[in-house]
ChimeraX commands (.cxc) that place a marker at each C-alpha (Angstrom):
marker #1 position -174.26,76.08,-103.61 radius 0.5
marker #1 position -172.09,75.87,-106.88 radius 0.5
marker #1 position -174.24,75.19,-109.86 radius 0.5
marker #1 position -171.86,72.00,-110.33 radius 0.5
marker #1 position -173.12,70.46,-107.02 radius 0.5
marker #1 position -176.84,71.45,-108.00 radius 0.5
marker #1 position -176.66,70.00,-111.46 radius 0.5
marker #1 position -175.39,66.26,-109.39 radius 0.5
marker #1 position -178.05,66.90,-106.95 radius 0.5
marker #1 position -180.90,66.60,-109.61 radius 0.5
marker #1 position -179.59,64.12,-111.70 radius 0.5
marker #1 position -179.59,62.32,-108.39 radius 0.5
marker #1 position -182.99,62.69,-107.38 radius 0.5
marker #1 position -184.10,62.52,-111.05 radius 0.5
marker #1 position -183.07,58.66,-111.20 radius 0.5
marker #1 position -183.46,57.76,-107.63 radius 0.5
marker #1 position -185.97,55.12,-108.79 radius 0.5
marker #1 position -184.30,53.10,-110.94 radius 0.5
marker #1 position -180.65,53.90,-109.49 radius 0.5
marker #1 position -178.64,50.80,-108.09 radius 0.5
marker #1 position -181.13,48.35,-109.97 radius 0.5
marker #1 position -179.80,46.31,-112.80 radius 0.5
marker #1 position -181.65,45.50,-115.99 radius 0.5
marker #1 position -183.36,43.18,-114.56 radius 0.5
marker #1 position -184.61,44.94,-112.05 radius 0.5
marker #1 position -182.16,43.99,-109.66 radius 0.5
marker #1 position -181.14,45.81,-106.32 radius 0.5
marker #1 position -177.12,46.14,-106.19 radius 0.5
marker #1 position -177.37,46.57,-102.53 radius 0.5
marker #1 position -175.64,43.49,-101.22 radius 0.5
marker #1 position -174.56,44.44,-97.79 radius 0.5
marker #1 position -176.08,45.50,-94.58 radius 0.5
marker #1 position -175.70,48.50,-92.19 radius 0.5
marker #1 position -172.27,49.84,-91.91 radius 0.5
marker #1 position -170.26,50.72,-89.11 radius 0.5
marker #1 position -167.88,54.22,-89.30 radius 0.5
marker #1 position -164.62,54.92,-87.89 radius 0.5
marker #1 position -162.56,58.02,-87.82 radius 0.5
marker #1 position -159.65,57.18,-89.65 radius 0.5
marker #1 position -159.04,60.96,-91.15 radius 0.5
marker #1 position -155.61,62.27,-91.57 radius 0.5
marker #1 position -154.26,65.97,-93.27 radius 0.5
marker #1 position -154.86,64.31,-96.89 radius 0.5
marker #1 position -158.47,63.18,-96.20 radius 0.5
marker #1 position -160.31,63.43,-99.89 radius 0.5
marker #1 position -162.14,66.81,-100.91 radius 0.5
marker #1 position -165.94,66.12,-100.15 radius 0.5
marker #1 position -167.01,67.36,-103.83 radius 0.5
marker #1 position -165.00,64.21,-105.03 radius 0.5
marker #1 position -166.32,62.20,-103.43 radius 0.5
marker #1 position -170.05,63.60,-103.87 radius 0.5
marker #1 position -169.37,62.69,-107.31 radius 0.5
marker #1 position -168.14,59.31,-106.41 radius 0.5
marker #1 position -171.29,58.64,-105.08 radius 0.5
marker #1 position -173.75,59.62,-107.88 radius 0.5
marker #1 position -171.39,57.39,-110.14 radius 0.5
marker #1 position -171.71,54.12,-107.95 radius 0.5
marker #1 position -175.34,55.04,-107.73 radius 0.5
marker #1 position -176.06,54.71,-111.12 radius 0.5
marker #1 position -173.38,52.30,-112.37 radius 0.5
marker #1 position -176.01,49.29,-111.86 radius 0.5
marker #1 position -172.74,46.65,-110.73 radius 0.5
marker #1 position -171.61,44.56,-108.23 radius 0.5
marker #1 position -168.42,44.48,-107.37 radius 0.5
marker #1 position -165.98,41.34,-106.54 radius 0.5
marker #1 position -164.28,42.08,-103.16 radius 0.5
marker #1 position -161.86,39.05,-102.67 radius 0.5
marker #1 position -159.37,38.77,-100.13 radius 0.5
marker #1 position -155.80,40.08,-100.50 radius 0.5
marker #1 position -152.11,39.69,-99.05 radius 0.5
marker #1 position -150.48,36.65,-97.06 radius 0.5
marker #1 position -152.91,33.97,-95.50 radius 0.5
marker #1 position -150.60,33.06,-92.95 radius 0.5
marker #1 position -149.56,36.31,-92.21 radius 0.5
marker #1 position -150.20,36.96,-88.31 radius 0.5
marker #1 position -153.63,39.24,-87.86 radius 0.5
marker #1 position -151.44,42.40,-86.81 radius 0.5
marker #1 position -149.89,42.73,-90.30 radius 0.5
marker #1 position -152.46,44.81,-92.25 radius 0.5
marker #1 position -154.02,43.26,-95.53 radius 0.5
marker #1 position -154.07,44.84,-99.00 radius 0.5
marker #1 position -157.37,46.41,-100.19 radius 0.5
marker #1 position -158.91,46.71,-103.92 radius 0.5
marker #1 position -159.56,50.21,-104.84 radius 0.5
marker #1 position -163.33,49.59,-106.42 radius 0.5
marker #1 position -164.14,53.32,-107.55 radius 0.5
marker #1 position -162.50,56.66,-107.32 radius 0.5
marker #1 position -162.77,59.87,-108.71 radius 0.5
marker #1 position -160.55,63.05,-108.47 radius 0.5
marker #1 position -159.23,63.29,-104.88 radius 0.5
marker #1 position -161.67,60.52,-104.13 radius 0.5
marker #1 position -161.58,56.57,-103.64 radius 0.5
marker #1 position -163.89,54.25,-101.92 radius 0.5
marker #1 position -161.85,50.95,-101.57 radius 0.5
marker #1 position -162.58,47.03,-99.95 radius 0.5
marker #1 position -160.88,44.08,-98.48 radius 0.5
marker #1 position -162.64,40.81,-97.73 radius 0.5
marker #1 position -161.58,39.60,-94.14 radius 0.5
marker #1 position -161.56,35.56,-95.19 radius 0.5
marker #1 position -160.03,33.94,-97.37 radius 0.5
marker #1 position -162.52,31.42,-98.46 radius 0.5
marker #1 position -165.11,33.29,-99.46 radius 0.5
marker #1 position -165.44,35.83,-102.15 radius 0.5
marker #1 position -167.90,39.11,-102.01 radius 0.5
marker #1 position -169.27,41.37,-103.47 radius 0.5
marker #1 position -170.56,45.13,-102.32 radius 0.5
marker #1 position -173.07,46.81,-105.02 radius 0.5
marker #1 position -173.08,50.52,-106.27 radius 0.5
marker #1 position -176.13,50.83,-103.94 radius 0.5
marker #1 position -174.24,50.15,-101.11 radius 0.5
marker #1 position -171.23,52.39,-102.02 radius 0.5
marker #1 position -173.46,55.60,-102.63 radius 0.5
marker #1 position -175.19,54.95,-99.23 radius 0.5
marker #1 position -171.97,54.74,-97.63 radius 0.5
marker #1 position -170.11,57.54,-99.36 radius 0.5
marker #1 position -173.49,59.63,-98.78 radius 0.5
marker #1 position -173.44,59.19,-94.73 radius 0.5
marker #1 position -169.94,59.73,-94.56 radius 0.5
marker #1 position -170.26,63.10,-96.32 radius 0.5
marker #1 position -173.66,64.17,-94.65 radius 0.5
marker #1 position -172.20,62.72,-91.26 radius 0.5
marker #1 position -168.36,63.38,-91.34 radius 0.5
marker #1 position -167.67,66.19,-94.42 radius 0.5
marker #1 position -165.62,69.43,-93.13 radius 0.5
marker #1 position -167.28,72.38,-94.88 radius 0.5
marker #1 position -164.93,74.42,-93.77 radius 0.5
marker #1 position -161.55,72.58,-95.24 radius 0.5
marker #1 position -163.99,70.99,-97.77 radius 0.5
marker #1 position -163.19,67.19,-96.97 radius 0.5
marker #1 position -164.32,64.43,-95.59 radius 0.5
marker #1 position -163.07,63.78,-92.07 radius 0.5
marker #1 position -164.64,60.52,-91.54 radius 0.5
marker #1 position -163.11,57.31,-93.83 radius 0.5
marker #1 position -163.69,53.57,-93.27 radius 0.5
marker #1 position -165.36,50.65,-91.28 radius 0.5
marker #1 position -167.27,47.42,-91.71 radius 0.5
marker #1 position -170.58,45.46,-92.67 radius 0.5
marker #1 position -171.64,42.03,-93.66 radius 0.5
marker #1 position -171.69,41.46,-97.28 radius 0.5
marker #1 position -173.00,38.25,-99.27 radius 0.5
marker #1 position -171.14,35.57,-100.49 radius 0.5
marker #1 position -171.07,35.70,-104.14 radius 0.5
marker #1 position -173.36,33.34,-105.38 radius 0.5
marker #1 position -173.80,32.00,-102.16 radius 0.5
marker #1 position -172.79,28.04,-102.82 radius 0.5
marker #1 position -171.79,27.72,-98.97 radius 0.5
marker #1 position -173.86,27.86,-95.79 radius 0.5
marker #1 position -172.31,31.43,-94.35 radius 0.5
marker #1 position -175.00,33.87,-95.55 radius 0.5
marker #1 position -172.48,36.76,-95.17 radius 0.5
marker #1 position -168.93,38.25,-94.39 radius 0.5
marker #1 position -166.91,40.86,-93.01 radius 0.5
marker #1 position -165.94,43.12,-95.50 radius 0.5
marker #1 position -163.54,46.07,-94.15 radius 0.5
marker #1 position -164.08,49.53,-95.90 radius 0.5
marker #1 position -162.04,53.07,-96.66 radius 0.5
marker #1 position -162.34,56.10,-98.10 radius 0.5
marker #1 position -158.52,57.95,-98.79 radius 0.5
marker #1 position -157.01,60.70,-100.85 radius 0.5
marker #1 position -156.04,59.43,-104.55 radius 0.5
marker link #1:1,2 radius 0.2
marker link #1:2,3 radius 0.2
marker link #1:3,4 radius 0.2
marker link #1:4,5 radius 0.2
marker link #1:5,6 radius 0.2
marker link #1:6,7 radius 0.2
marker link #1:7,8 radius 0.2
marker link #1:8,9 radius 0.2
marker link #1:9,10 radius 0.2
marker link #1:10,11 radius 0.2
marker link #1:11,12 radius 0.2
marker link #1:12,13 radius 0.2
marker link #1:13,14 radius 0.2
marker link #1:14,15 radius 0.2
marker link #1:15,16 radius 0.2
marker link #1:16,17 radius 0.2
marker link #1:17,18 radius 0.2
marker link #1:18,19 radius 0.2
marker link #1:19,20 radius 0.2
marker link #1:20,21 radius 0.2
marker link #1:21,22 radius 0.2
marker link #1:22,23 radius 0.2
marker link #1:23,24 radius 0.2
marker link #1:24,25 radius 0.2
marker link #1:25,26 radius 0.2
marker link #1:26,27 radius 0.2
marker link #1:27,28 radius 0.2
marker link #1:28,29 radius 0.2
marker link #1:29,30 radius 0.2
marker link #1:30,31 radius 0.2
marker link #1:31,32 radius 0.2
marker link #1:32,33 radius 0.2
marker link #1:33,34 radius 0.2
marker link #1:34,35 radius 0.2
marker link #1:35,36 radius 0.2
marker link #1:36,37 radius 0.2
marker link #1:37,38 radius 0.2
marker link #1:38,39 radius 0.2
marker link #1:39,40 radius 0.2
marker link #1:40,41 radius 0.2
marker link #1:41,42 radius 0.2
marker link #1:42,43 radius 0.2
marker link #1:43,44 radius 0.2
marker link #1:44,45 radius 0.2
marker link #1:45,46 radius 0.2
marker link #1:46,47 radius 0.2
marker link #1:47,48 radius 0.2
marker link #1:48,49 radius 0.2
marker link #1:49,50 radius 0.2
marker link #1:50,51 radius 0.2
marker link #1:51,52 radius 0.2
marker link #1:52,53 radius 0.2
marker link #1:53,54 radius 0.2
marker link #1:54,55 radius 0.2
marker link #1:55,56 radius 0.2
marker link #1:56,57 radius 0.2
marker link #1:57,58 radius 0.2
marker link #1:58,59 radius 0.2
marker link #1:59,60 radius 0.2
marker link #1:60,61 radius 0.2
marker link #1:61,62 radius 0.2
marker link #1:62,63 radius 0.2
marker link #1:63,64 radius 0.2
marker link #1:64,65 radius 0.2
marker link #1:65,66 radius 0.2
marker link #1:66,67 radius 0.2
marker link #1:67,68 radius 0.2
marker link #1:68,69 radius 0.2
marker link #1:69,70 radius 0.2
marker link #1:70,71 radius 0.2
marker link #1:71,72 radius 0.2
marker link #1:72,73 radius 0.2
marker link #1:73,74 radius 0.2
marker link #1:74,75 radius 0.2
marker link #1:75,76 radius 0.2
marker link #1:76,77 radius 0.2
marker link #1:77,78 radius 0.2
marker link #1:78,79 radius 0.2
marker link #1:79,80 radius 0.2
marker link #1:80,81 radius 0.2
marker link #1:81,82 radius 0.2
marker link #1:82,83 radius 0.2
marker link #1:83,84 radius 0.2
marker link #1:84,85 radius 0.2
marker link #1:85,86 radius 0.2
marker link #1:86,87 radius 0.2
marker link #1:87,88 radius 0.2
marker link #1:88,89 radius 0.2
marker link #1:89,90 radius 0.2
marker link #1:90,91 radius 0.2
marker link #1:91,92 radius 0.2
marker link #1:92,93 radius 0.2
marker link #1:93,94 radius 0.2
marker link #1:94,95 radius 0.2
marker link #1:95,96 radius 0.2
marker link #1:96,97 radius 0.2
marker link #1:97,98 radius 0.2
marker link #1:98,99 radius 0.2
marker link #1:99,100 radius 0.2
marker link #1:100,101 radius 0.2
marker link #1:101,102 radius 0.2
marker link #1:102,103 radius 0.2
marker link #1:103,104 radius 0.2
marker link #1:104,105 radius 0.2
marker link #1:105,106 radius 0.2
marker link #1:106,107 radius 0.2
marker link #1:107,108 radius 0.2
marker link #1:108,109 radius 0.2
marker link #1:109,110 radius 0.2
marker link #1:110,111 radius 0.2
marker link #1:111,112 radius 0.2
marker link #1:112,113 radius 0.2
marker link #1:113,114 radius 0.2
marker link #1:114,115 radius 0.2
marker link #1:115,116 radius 0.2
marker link #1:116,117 radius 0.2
marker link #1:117,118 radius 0.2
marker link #1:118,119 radius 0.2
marker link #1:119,120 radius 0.2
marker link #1:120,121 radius 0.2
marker link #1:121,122 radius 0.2
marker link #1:122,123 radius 0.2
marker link #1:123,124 radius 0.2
marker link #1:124,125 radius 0.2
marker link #1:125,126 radius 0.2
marker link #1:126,127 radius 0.2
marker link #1:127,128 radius 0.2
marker link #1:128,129 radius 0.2
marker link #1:129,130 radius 0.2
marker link #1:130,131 radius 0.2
marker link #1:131,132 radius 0.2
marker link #1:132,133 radius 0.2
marker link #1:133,134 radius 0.2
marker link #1:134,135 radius 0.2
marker link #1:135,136 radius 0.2
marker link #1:136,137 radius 0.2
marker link #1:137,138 radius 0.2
marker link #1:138,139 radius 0.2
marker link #1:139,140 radius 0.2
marker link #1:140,141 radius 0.2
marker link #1:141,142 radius 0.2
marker link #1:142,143 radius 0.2
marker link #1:143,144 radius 0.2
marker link #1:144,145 radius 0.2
marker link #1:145,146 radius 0.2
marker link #1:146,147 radius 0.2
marker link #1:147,148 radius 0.2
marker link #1:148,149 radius 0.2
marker link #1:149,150 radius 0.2
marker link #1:150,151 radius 0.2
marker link #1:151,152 radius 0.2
marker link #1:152,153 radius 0.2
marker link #1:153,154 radius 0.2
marker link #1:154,155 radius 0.2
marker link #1:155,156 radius 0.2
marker link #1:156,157 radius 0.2
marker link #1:157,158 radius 0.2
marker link #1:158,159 radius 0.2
marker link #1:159,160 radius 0.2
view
C-alpha cells in the first residue's frame, strides 16, 4: 500500500464520526440505496482519484442541488445533460435529476458511500481504475414543499 493511500485511509477512519454531519449535527445523506451499472469504457477514472474523491465528499459536510437539465420536451431517447458535483484528478462523480419539477439534492454522505462501493465492488487493481460507473436512487425533494417524498436521480462516475 503507498503511504499516500494509508495517510487517506486514517484520516478517514479518524473522522468517521462526525464525517457527512453538518454543524448542526446534521446527516448529509439524503438518498437511499443505489443501484450500479457497468457503464466502463478504455478511459474509466484511476481508482486512487477517485479514493480521494471520496474522503473529500465525506468530509465536505454539503448538500448538493441536483436540478434537472436539457430540453423538457425533448423525446425520452435523447440523453439529458448532467451537473458535474465533485471531481478530482482523473476523477468525477456527476448527477442529473430525472423531472423537471422537482429539485434535489444528494449529500457528501451519499457520494462517499457510492464512490466507496464502486471502488471496493468494481476497481481494476490491475489497470488501477474503476470499471464500474453510474446508476440510480431516490433522493429528497429539496425542502420538500410537495407531496412526492423522493425522486429519481441518475448517477456517473467518468474520466475528467
Amino acid at each position: 500500500m503507498h503511504i499516500k493511500h494509508l495517510v487517506w485511509a486514517v484520516l478517514a477512519l479518524a473522522h468517521v464520526a462526525t464525517a457527512g454531519r453538518n454543524k448542526k449535527g446534521d446527516k448529509m445523506d439524503d438518498c437511499g440505496h443505489s443501484t450500479m451499472k457497468d457503464t466502463s469504457t478504455k478511459d474509466s477514472p484511476l481508482t486512487s482519484d477517485c479514493d480521494v474523491l471520496r474522503v473529500e465528499a465525506l468530509h465536505s459536510n454539503r448538500r448538493f442541488p441536483v436540478n434537472y437539465c436539457g430540453d423538457p420536451y425533448a423525446p425520452p431517447e435523447v440523453p439529458r445533460c448532467y451537473h458535474r458535483i465533485l471531481s478530482h484528478k482523473t476523477c468525477a462523480f456527476e448527477a442529473r435529476n430525472k423531472f423537471i419539477d422537482y429539485p434535489s439534492t444528494i449529500g457528501g454522505l451519499d457520494i462517499a458511500d457510492i464512490v466507496r462501493d464502486v471502488t471496493t465492488k468494481f476497481g481494476n487493481l490491475e489497470l488501477k481504475r474503476v470499471s464500474a460507473e453510474g446508476g440510480e436512487m431516490h433522493c429528497k425533494v429539496s425542502g420538500n414543499k410537495v407531496a412526492r417524498p423522493a425522486i429519481l436521480i441518475d448517477w456517473r462516475i467518468v474520466h475528467t
